[in-house]
N, C-alpha and C positions, 0 to 999 in steps of 0.2 A: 515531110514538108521541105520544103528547098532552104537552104544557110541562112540563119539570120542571123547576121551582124553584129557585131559589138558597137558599130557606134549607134545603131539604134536603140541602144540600152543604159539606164544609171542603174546601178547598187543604191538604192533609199535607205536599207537599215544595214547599218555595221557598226561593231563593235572590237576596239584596238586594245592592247593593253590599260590603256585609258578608264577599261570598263573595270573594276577591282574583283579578283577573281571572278572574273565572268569571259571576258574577251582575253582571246592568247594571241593577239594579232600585234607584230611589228607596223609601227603606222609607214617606218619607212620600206620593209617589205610589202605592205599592204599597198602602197600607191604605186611601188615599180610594180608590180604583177599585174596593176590596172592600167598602169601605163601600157604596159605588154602587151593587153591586150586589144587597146586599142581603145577604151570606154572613155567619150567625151567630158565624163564628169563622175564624182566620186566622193559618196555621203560620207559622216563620220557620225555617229547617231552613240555615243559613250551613254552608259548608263547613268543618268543625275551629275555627267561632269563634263566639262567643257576642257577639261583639262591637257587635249590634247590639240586642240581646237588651232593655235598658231604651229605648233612644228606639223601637224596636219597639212595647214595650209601653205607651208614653206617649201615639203617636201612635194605638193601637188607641182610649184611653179618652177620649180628648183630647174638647170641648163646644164648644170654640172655638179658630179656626185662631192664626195668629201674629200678624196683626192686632188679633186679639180676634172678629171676628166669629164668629159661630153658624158651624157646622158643620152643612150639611142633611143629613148620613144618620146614619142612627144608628149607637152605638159596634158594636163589633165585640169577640168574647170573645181574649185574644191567647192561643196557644198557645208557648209557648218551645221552640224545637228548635236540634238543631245532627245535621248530615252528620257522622260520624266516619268513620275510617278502620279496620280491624281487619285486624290482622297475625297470625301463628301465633305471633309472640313481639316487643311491642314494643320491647324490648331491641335486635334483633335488626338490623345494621345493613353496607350493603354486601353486593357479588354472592357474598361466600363464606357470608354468612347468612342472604341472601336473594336466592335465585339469580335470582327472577322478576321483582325490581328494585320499579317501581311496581304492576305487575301483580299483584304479590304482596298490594298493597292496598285490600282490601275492602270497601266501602263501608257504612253502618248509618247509620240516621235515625233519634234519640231525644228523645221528648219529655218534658219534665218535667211529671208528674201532678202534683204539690202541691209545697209546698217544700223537703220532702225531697229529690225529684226533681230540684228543682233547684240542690241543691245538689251532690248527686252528679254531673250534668252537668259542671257548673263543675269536679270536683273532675277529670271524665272529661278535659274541654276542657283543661282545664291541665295535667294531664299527659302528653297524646297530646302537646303542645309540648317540655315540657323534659324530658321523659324516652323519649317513644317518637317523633322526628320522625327521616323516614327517606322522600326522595321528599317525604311527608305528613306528617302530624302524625298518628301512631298510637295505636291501643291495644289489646288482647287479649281473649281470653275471660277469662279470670282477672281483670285491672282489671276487666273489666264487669260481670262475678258478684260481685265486692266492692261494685259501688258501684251498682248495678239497682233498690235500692230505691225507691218516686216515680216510675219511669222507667216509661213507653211504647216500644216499640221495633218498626218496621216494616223491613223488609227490604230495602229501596231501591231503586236503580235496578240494569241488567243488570249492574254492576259491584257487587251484592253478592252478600253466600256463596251463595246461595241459588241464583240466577237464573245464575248462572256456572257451576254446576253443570249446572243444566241447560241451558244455554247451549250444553257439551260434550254432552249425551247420556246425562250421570251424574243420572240420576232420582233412584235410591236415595240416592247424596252428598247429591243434595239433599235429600230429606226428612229425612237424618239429620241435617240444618245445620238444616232450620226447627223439629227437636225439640230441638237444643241448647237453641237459642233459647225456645225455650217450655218448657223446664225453667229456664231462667232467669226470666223474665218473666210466663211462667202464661199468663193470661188476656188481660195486657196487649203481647202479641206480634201483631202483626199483617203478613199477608202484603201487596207491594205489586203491585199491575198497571199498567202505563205501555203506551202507546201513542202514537206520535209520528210515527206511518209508515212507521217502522224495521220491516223482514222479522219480524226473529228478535224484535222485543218482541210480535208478531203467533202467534209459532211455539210461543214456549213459554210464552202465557198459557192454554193448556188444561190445561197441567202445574202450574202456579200455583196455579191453582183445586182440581185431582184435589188435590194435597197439601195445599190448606185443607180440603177435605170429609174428607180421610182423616186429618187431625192434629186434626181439630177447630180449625181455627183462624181464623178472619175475614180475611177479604181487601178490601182496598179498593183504587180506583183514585186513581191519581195524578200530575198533568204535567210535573214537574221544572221548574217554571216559575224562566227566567232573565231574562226582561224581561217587558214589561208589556204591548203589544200584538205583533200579528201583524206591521205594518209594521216593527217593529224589528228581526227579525231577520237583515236586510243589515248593521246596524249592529254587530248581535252577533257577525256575521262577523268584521268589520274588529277588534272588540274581543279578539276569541279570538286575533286573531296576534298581538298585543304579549304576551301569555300565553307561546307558543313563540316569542316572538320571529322571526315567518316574515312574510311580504308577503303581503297578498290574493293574488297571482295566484301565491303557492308553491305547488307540486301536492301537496306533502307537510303542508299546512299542518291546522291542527284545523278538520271542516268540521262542519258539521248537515245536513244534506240537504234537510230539510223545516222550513219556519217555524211551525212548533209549540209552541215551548216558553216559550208564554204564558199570563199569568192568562186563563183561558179561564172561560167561566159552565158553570151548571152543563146548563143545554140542550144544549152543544158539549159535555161531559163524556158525558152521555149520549146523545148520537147514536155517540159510541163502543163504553159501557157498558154502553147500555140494557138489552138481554137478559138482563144479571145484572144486574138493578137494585139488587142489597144493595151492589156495592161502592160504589157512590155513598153508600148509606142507612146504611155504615156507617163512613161517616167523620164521619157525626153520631155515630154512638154512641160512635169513639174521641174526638173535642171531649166531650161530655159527661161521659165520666170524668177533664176536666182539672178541676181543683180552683184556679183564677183565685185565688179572695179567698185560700185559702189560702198561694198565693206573693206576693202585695201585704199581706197584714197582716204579715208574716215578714219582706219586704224595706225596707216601706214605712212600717210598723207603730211603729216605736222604732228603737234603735239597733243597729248589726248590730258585734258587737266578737268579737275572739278569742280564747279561754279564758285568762286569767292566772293561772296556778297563784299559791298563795295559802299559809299556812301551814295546817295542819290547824288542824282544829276553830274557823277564822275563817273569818267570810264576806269579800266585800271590803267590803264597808260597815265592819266592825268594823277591818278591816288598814289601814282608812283612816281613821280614827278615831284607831288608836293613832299611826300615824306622826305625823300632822298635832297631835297633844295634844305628842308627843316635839320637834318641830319648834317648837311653841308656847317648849316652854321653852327650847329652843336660842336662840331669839332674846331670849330675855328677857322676851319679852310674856306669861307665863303670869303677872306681878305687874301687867299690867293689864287693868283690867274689862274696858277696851271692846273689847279685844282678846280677849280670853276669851269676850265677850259674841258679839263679831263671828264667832267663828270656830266657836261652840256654832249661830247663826243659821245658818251656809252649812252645815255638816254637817247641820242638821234639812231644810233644802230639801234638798238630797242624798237623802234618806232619802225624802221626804214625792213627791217626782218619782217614784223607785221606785216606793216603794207605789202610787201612784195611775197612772203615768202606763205604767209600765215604761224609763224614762231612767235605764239602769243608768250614769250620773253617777261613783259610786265606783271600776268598774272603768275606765271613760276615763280618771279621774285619774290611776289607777297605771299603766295604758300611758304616759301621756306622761309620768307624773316616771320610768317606766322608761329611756324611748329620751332623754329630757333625763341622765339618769345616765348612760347610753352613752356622749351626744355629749360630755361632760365626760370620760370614760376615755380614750377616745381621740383627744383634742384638739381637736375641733371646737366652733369658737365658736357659741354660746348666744344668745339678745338677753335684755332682761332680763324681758320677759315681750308679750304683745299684745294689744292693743284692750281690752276688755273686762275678761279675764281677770286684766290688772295687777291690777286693783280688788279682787280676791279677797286677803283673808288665809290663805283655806285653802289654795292655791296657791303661795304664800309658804313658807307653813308646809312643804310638800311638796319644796321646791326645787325648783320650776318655774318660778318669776320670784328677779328679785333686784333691788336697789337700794330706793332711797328706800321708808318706809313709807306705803303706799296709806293710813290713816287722816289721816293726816296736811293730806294733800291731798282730804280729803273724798268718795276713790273710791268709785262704788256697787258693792255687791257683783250688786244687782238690775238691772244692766245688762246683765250674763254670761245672764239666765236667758230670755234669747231664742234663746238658740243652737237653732239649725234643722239642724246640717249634721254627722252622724254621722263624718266623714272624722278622721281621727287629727291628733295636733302642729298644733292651731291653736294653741295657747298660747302660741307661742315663736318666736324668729324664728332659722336659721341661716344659718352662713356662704356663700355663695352655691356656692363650689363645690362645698362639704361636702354642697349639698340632695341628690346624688344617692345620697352613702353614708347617707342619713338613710334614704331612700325604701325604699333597698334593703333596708334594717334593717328598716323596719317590714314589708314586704312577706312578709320570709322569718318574721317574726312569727307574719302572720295567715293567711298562704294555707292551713297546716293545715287551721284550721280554716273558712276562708270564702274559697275562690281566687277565687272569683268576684266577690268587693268590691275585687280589687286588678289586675284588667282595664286595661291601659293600651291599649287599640287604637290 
């Protein structure tokens, strides 16, 4: 068949360091090699973690390397994914509830369309760990019909619902797992086909295809790629036994058979594929319905903070206004100007950041005089305030610093208004060993609503 292309191809399934003994991939070799090769777009699919998910996506857009120099190929669009696990009940835990042990666990590759997507990922990712891990880090049809919206979803490798079905001989099963699924997802379900040299991924890619033509559903191909070239997969040998903790020369040890499971171009995709040449063509069309700018002006865009209920009929701008006026007088300062004057100045920046910038500023504040209230309940020492922030009266006013009056000592309030870094309690310094019940505290805060900004990998 005549050259096809790289840009008429994505990678859907891969797997970086990111994956825990499973993926031996450099994420930042991983994307120059994609760069290299010219592919307009570039999945990262980690096993149950998200964990590589922004330096992923930094090194996709990146202009220039660590040195500073130019970058010769051009950026690459990133796709955010993550391998989950899918259980009949992620609850569900031990041989009396799940008699089939890891077996039991079913593999799904989900990509986040927009920032919706990716927030449900995140919300998915976080609790396959602390609520469904079993063997895996799990989750259900129920979690994933809750949290689907934004989401892309393909079928995986032979160890998902779908392809294990028919794996056994269960046609029917199967196609009534890839209509689940596309009652879930609609349009944005897609079937996967792999080919590694393996019999049975050879045996039941005819059946793949019949239940996309017969569900109406798009099929694409894809390599499970866990390193980066073909010579490396002696190495990935040796990497998979500290996994099962077994010796190379174990006869029972985790093997591959075939050195396959590399970033491959898309010419080596299709000397496989060729004859269906849509699966290839259509994993341009699942990249293009990712929505990029939409999860970078959401993540990247302003500040990313967790709902702080508030009193009715106030916004936090106003609940912050009143504290800080009530605070004014506590101290005494509301009988002077410059302090009146001072702290009328930091609330109109407050407001004027808002308006113009989206640096929701007011709700920051009440998270940290919130968790600074905390660390005061329950005994944990305070500093009296840091850097910058000293220099605020509104801050003051709030009880988030203390000691000596900041006018006094000529502090600028306009030194606070470079803050670049949306991360919680920079204001304040605590006790050293008290930082972990602090962390913990804000964590169980915000994961509601944002588990994905409180990622510790």
């Amino acid at each position: 068949m005549t050259q096809f292309p790289n840009s008429d191809f994505v990678h859907c399934h891969v797997h970086s360091e990111y994956s825990p003994f499973d993926g031996m991939l450099s994420v930042n070799k991983l994307v120059m090699k994609a760069r290299e090769f010219g592919f307009p777009a570039l999945a990262l699919t980690d096993h149950g973690s998200m964990g590589g998910a922004i330096h992923f996506r930094n090194e996709c857009i990146a202009t220039k390397d660590k040195k500073g120099k130019d970058i010769p190929y051009p950026t690459i669009k990133p796709l955010i994914g993550c391998e989950l696990y899918m259980s009949a009940n992620h609850t569900n835990r031990g041989k009396d509830q799940q008699p089939r042990g890891a077996k039991g666990n079913h593999h799904i590759v989900l990509i986040a369309k927009n920032y919706e997507g990716y927030r449900n990922l995140s919300t998915l990712s976080h609790t396959s760990w602390t609520e469904g891990f079993y063997m895996s880090p799990r989750i259900d049809f129920d979690l994933l019909s809750k949290h689907s919206a934004g989401l892309i979803c393909s079928s995986a490798c032979l160890a998902g619902l779908v392809n294990a079905n028919l794996l056994h001989g269960r046609y029917d099963e199967a196609k009534a797992s890839a209509a689940v699924f596309k009652d879930i997802f609609g349009e944005d379900f897609f079937l996967e086909a792999m080919y590694h040299g393996i019999r049975l991924q050879s045996e039941i890619l005819p059946s793949i295809i019949k239940i996309g033509s017969e569900l109406d559903i798009p099929v694409i191909c894809t390599n499970d790629v866990h390193y980066l070239d073909e010579s490396h997969a002696s190495s990935h040998e040796v990497f998979m036994c500290s996994k099962g903790q077994k010796c190379i020369h174990s006869p029972n040890r985790i093997k591959n058979p075939y050195p396959e499971f590399y970033l491959k171009s898309a010419q080596q995709m299709a000397e496989i594929f060729g004859e269906v040449p849509e699966l290839l063509t259509n994993t341009l069309a699942l990249a293009d319905r990712v929505d990029s700018a939409d999860i970078d002006k959401n993540l990247f865009g302003g500040m990313r903070l967790p709902i702080f209920e508030i009193p009715s009929g106030e916004t936090p701008y106003s609940h912050l206004d009143k504290i800080a006026r009530k605070g004014l007088k506590n101290l005494g300062w509301h009988t002077s100007q410059k302090h009146v004057d001072r702290l009328n100045l930091e609330l109109e920046d407050v407001r004027i950041v808002w308006e113009n910038n989206r640096y929701d500023f007011a709700t920051y504040f009440l998270i940290v005089r919130d968790i600074i209230r905390h660390a005061n309940e329950v005994g944990i020492i305070t500093g009296p305030g840091r850097g910058s922030g000293y220099g605020s009266v509104l801050l003051r006013c709030i009880d988030v610093s203390f000691g000596p009056d900041p006018l006094e000592y000529g502090l600028l309030w306009e030194r606070f208004l470079g803050f670049k870094d949306a991360r919680f309690v920079k204001e304040s310094d605590f006790g050293f060993e008290e930082k972990i019940e602090i962390v913990a505290e804000e964590d169980d805060r915000a994961v509601e609503h944002d588990p994905g900004g409180v990622d510790r990998y």
